[in-house]
C-alpha positions as CSV (number, residue, x, y, z in Angstrom):
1,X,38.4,-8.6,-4.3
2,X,38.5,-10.9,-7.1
3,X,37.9,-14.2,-5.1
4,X,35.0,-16.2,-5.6
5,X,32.9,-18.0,-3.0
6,X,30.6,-21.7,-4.0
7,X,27.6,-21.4,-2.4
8,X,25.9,-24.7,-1.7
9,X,21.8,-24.5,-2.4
10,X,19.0,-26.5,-0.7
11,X,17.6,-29.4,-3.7
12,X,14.1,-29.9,-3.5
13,X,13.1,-33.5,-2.5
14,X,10.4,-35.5,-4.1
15,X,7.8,-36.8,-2.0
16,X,6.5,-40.3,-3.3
17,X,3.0,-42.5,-2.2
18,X,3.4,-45.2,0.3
19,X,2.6,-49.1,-0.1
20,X,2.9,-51.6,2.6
21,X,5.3,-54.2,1.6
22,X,5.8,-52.1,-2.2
23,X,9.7,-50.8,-1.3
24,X,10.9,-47.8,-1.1
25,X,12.6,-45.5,-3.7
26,X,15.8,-43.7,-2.8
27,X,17.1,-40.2,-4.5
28,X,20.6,-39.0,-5.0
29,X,19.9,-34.9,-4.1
30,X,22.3,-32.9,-5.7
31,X,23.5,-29.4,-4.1
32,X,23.7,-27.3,-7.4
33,X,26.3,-24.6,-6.1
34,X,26.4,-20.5,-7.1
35,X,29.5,-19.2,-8.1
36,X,29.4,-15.9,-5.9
37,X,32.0,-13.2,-7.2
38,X,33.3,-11.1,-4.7
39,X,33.6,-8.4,-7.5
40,X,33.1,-4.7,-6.0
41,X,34.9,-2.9,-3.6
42,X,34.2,0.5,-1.8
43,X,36.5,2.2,0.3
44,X,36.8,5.7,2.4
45,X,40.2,7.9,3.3
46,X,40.3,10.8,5.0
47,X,43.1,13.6,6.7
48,X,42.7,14.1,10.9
49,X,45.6,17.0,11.3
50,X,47.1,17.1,14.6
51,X,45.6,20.1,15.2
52,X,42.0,19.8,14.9
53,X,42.3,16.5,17.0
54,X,44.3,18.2,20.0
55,X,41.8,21.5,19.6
56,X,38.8,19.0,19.5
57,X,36.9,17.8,22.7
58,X,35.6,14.8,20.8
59,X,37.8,11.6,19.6
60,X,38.1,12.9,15.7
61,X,39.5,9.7,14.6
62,X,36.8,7.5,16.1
63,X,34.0,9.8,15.5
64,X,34.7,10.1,11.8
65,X,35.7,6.7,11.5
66,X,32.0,5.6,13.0
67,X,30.6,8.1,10.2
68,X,32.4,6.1,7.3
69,X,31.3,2.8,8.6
70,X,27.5,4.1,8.6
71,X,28.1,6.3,5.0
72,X,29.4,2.3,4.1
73,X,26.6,0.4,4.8
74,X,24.1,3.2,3.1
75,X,25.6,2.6,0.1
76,X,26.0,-1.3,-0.1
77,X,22.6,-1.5,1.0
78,X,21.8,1.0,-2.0
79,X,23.8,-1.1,-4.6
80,X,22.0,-4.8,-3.2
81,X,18.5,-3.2,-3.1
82,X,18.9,-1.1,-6.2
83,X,19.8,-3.9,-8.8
84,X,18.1,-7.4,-7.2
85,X,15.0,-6.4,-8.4
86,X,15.8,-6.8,-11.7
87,X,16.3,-10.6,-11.2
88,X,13.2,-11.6,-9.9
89,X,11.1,-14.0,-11.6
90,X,8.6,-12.7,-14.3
91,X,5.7,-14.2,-12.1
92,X,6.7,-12.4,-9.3
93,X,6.2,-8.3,-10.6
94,X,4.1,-6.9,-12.8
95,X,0.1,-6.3,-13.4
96,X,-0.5,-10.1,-13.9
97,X,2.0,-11.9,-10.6
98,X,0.9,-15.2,-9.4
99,X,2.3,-18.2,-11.2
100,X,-1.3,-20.0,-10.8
101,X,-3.9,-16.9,-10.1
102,X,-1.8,-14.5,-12.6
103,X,-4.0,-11.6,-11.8
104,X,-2.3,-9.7,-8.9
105,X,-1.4,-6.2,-9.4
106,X,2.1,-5.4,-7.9
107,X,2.5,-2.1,-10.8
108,X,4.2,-1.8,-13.9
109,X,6.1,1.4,-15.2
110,X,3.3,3.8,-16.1
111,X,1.2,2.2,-13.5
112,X,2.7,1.9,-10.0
113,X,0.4,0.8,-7.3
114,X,-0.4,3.8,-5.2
115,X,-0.5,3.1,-1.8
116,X,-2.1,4.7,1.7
117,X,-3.1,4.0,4.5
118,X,-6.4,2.4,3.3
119,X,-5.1,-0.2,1.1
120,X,-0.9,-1.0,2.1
121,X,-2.3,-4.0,4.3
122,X,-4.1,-5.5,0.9
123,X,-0.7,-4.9,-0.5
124,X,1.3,-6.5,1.8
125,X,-1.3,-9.6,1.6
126,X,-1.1,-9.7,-2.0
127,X,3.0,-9.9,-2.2
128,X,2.3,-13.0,0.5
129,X,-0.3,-14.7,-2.0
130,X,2.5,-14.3,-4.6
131,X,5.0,-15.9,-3.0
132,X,2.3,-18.7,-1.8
133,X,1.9,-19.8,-5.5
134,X,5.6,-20.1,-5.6
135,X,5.8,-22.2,-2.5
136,X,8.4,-20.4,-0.8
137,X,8.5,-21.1,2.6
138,X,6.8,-19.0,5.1
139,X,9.7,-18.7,7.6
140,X,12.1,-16.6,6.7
141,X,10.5,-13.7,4.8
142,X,10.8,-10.6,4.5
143,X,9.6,-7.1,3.1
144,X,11.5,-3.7,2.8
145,X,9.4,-0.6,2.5
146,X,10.8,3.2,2.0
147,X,9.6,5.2,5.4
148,X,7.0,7.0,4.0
149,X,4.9,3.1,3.1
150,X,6.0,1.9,6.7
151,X,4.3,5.4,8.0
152,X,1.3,4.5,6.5
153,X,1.5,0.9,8.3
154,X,1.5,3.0,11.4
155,X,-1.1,4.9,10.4
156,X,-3.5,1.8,9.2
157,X,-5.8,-0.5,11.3
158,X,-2.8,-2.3,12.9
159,X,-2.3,0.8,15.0
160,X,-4.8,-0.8,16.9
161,X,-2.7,-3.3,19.1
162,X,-5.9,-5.6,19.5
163,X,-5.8,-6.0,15.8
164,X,-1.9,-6.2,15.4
165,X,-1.9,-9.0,18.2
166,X,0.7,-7.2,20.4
167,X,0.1,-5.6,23.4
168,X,1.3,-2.4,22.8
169,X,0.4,-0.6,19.3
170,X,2.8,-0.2,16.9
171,X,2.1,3.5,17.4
172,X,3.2,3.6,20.7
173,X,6.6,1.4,20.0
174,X,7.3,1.7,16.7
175,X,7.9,-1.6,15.9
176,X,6.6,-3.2,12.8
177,X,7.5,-6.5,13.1
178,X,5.8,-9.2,11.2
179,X,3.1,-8.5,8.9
180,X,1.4,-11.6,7.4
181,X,4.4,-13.6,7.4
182,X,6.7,-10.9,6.3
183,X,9.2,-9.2,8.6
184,X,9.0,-5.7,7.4
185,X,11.8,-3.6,7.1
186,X,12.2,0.3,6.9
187,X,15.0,1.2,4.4
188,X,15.5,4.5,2.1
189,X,18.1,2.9,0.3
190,X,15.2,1.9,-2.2
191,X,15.3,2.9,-5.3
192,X,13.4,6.1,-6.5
193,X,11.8,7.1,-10.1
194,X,9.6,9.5,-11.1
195,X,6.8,8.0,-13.0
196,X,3.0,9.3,-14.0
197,X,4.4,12.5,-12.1
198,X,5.1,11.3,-9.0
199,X,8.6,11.6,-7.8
200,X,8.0,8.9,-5.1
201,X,7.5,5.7,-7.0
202,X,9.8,3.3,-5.9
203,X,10.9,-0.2,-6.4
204,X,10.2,-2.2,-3.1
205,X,11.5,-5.6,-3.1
206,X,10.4,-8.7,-0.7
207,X,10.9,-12.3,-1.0
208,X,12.5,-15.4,1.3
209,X,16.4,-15.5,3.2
210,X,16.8,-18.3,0.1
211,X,16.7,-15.9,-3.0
212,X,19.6,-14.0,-2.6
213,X,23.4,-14.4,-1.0
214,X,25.6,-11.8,0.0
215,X,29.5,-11.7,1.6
216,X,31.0,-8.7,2.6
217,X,34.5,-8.0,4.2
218,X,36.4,-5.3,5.7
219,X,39.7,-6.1,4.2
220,X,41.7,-3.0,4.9
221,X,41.1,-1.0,8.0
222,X,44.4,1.1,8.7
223,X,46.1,5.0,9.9
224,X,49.2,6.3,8.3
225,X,51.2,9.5,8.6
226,X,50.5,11.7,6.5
227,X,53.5,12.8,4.4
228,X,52.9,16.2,3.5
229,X,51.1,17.8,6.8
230,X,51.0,17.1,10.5
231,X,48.7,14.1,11.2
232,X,47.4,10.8,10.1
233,X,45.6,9.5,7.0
234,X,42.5,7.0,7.8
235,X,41.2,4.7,4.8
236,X,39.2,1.5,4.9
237,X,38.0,-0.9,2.1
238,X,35.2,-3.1,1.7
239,X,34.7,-5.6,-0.5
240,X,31.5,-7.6,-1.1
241,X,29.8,-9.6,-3.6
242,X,25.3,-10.2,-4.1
243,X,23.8,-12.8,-6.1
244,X,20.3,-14.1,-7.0
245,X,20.3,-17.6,-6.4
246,X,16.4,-18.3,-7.3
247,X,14.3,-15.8,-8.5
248,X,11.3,-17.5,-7.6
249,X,12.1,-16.6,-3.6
250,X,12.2,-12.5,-4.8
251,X,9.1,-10.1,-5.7
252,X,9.0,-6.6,-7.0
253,X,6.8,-4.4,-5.4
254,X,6.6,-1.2,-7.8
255,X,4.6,1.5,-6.1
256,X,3.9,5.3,-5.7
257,X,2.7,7.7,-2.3
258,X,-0.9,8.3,-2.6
């Protein structure tokens, strides 16, 4: 905690018009770094006392150690998805996204786009269109949804496994998979407001593996007596770091249950 990490970006390369015999012009890319700060931390410790471990016909240690890894990566993911949002381009969220077409409706507070199971499809098309005008690449993108939107994939025309173009429907596997372009993801770690009265409006990000960069690291994994009683201490920390490298490659989907 307290290091920093230079992360190298991708320079975008001009392309010129060709002349037989005119020459060719040569470019000097430069890699513009981001200057990542591994600057939070999180960490766990509990007590396992001798004798709840020998009474216990599980493995205390490993079972509540499994626990704190999983309780870990709930609340990272709630700290990265909470706040990225927030850096996105201005052409990327709000009632008027598209940097050319500036007429797509992703929601605004007071106005969230209320999805079902009629119109999360024209959604999801409209957060690709938006990232189209950006020219992010199409490989390499992705969507996170809260469980109740991705229900309402499931629920949608693409339970129909002729029309998702898999051979088994996403109702009978569960799988999302890719949705124009986007692999969609099913997190709750979104973050929730209440707005216009409804208590599920949430802020849904998507965008390209290019917007953002993340480095996490177990530093400390480790069991000590415990001083004062029979048994051992447990504690872990983590330390990690998130940072928006191009807004461009992120979108802010800001939406309520219909």
């Amino acid at each position: 905690m307290g290091d920093k990490m230079y992360v190298r970006t991708t320079p975008t390369i001009q392309i010129n018009d060709y002349q037989r015999g005119g020459g060719l012009r040569y470019e000097n890319p430069q890699s513009d770094g981001v200057m990542l700060n591994i600057d939070k931390g999180k960490y766990f410790g509990f007590t396992c006392n001798d004798i709840d471990r020998h009474q216990s016909d599980l493995n205390l240690m490993d079972n509540w150690g499994g626990d704190a890894s999983e309780q870990m990566k709930i609340v990272v993911d709630k700290d990265i998805l909470g706040n990225i949002y927030g850096d996105v381009s201005a052409e990327n969220s709000g009632s008027t996204a598209g940097v050319d077409s500036q007429s797509i409706d992703l929601g605004t507070p007071g106005t969230p786009i209320t999805l079902t199971k009629t119109n999360i499809l024209d959604v999801i098309v409209d957060c690709g269109t938006v990232l189209d005008e950006q020219n992010v690449p199409e490989t390499g993108r992705w969507l996170v949804l809260p469980p109740w939107a991705v229900a309402m994939v499931k629920k949608s025309d693409l339970q129909d496994a002729s029309l998702s173009g898999d051979g088994t429907s996403i109702l009978r596997n569960g799988r999302i998979g890719m949705i124009d372009r986007f692999t969609v993801y099913s997190s709750n770690n979104l973050t929730h407001v209440t707005d216009s009265g409804s208590t599920r409006t949430v802020n849904a990000v998507f965008g390209h593996k290019a917007g953002l960069t993340f480095a996490s690291q177990m530093t400390q994994m480790e069991t000590l007596k415990n001083p004062d009683d029979f048994g051992d201490l447990v504690r872990g920390l983590n330390v990690y770091g998130y940072e928006v490298i191009e807004g461009k490659y992120l979108g802010h989907l800001y939406a309520d249950k219909g």
